[in-house]
C-alpha positions, -999 to +999 in steps of 0.1 A: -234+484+114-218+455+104-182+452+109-165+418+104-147+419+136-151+396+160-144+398+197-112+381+210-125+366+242-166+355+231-163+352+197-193+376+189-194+406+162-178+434+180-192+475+168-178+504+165-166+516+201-181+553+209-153+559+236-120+576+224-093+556+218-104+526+212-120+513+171-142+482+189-169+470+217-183+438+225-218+444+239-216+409+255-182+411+270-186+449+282-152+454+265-132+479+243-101+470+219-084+486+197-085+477+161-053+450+160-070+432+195-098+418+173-099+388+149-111+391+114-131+369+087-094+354+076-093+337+114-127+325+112-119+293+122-103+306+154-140+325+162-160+295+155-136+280+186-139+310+208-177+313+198-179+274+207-158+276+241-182+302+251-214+286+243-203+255+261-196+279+294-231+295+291-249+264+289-232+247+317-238+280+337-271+280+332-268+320+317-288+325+286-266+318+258-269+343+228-269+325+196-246+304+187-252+296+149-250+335+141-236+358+130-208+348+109-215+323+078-219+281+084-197+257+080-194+231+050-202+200+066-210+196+106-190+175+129-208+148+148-188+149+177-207+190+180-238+173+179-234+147+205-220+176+231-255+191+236-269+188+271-294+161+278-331+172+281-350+161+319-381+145+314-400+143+344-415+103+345-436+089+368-424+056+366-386+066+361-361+072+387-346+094+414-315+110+395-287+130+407-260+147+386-221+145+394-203+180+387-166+164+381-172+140+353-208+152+342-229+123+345-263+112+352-267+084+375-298+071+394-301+079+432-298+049+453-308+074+486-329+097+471-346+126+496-382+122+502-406+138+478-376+136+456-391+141+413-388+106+395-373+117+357-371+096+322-338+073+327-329+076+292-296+098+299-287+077+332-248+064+329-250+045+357-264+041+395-248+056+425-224+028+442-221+022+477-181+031+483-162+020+518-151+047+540-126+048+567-144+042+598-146+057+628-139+045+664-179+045+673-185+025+641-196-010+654-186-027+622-151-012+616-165+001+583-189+028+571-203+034+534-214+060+514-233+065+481-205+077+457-198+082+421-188+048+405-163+073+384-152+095+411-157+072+436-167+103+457-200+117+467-182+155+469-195+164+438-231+145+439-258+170+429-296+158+434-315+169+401 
């Protein structure tokens, strides 16, 4: 039952809503609207974005992402920069590296103090290696100075993730 509507906040074809009072559902959002809430084929443009925005979310938060090419019709030419978006692919590698992932600016960067038994991946997708960063030090420190492994963007290890 096809209806040319598209949901407002996914950007996915919306049916026919069996509860009163309302002309639309989104199976994926679990959502009613009523019939001047959803966007039509004249906004399409607008639902590729919302339909992109959304895709982007579910990847990152590992939820299975319903297709993203579907259902409404391609567009003329493909951008590169949508290409170069897509997550990087893992390979595990015996002769690679430790890697560990930063959640703030996204990168990949190899583990200078991995955890034992720690899987050694393809270091194709690596931006960079973990640098050591000064931190204040404390009054036991013998040195006056302490280090830690950090982000060489963030310069922080708060958002250090080991893959």
């Amino acid at each position: 039952m096809k209806t040319r509507k598209f949901c407002p906040k996914c950007g996915r074809p919306v049916v026919k809503s069996c509860t009163e009072g309302y002309a639309f559902q989104c199976h994926a959002c679990d959502e009613d609207f009523y019939r001047f809430e959803v966007l039509t084929t004249r906004q399409i443009k607008q639902v590729r974005e919302i339909r992109w925005i959304a895709y982007q979310w579910e990847t990152k938060n590992d939820y299975t992402p319903h297709s993203f090419k579907k259902p409404y019709p391609a567009p003329t030419h493909r951008r590169n920069s949508q290409r170069e978006s897509v997550t990087p692919q893992l390979v595990e590698d015996e002769d690679g590296s430790e890697l560990c992932y930063c959640n703030n600016c996204g990168c990949y960067l190899i583990d200078k103090n991995p955890q034992s038994g720690a899987k050694k991946y393809n270091t194709a997708i690596v931006r960079g290696e973990l640098e050591q960063c000064p931190e204040p030090a404390d009054e036991e420190s013998p040195n006056n100075e302490e280090y830690f492994w950090g982000c060489p963007n963030c310069r922080t290890d708060n958002y250090l993730t080991d893959v």
